[in-house]
C-alpha positions as CSV (number, residue, x, y, z in Angstrom):
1,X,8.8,-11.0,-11.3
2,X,9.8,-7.5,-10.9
3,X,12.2,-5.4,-8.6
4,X,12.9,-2.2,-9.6
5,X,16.6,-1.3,-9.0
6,X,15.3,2.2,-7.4
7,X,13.2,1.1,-4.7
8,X,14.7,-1.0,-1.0
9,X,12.8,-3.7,0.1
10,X,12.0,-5.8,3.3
11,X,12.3,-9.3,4.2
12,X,8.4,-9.3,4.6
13,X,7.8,-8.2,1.0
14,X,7.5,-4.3,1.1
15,X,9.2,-2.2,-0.5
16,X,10.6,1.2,0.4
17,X,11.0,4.2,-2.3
18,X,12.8,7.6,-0.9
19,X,10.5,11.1,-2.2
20,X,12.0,14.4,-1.7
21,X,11.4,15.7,1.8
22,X,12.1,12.7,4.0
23,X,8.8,11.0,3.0
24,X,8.5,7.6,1.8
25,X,6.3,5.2,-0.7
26,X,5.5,1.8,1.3
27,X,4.0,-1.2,-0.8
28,X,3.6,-4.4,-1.1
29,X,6.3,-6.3,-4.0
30,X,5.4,-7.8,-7.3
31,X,5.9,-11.1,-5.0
32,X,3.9,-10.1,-2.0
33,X,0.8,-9.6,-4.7
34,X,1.5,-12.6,-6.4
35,X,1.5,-15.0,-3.2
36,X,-1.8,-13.2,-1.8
37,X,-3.3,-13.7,-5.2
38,X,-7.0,-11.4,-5.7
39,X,-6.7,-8.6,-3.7
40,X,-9.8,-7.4,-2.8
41,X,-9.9,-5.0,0.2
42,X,-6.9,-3.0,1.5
43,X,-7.5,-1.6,5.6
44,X,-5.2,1.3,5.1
45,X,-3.6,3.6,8.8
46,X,-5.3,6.9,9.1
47,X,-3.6,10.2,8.4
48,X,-1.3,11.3,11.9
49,X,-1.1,7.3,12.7
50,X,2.1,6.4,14.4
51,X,4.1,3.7,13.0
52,X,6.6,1.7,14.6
53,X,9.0,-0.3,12.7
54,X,8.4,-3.9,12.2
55,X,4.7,-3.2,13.6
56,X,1.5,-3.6,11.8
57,X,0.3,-0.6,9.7
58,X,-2.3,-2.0,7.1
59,X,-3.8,-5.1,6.1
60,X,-4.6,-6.8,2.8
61,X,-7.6,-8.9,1.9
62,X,-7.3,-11.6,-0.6
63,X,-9.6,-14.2,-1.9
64,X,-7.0,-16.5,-0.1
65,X,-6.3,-14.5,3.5
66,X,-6.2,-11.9,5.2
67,X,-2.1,-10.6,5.5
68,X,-0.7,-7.4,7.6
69,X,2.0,-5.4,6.4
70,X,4.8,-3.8,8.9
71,X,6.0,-1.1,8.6
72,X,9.8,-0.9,7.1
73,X,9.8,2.8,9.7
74,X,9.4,4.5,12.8
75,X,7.5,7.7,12.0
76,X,4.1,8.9,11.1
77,X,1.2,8.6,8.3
78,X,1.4,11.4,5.7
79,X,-0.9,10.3,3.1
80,X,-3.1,7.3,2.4
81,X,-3.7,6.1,-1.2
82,X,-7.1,6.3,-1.0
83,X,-7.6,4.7,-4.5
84,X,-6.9,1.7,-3.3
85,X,-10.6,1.9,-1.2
86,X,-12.3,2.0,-4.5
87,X,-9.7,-0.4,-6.8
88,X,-7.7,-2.7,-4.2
89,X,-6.9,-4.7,-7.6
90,X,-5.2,-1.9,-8.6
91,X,-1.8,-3.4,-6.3
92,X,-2.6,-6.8,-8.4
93,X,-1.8,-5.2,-11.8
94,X,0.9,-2.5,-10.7
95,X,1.9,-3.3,-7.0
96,X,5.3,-0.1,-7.6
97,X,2.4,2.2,-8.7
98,X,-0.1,1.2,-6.0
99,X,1.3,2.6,-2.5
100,X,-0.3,2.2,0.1
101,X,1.2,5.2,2.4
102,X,3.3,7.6,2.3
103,X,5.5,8.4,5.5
104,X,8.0,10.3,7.3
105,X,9.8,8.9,10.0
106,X,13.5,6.8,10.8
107,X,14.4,3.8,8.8
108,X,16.4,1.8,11.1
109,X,20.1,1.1,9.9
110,X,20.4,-1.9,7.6
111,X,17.0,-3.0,7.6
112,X,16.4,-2.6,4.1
113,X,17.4,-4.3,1.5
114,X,19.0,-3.9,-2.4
115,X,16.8,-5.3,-5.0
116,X,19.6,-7.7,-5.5
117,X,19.5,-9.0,-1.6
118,X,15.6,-9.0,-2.0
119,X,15.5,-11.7,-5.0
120,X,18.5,-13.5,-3.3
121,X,16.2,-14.4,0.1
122,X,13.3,-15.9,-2.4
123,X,15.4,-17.7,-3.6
C-alpha cells in the first residue's frame, strides 16, 4: 500500500494534505479504499457545511457497506469534488488524487498523524 510522506493521516483512515491558504484536501487512504473494496456512490457535505472534528461529514457506498468518514477538522466546506458524483471508482484507482472536500477550519493539536505513525497502527 501507499502513504505518501506529504500528506497526515487519521486513525480512521483519512488523510489530511495542507493547500496554501489554510484549506485542506480530506480523503479516504489507499487502505480505507482497499478494506471498502468497489466503491460505488460517495454522499459528499454541501458547500458552507459545518464540520466538527471527529463528526461525520460524507459517507462511502461500497458493494460491501455503507462507511462514514469524520472529519480530521473543525471548520467549514469549501469545495466538494464533484467528480466523484459521476466516477465514485475514481477513489478506488487513485484514493491521494480523489478528495473528497476541501476545507478550512482548526485541526486539533496532535490529532494527526505521520505517514510513519499511520502504517505503524495497521500494523
Amino acid at each position: 500500500m501507499n502513504f505518501p510522506a506529504n500528506l497526515k493521516y487519521t486513525k480512521s483512515h483519512e488523510w489530511v494534505k495542507n493547500l496554501d491558504g489554510g484549506i485542506v484536501e480530506i480523503g479516504i487512504t489507499d487502505y480505507a479504499q482497499k478494506e471498502l473494496g468497489d466503491i460505488v456512490y460517495v454522499e459528499l457535505p454541501q458547500i458552507g457545511d459545518a464540520l466538527k472534528a471527529d463528526a461525520s461529514f460524507a459517507n462511502i457506498e461500497s458493494v460491501k457497506i455503507v462507511s462514514e468518514i469524520f472529519s480530521p477538522i473543525t471548520g467549514t466546506v469549501k469545495e466538494i469534488n464533484a467528480a466523484l458524483n459521476d466516477a465514485p471508482d475514481s477513489i478506488n484507482k487513485s484514493p491521494y488524487d480523489a478528495w473528497l472536500i476541501r476545507a478550512e477550519g482548526k485541526i486539533p493539536e496532535g490529532k494527526l498523524l505521520t505517514a510513519e505513525e499511520y502504517q505503524a497502527q495497521l500494523s
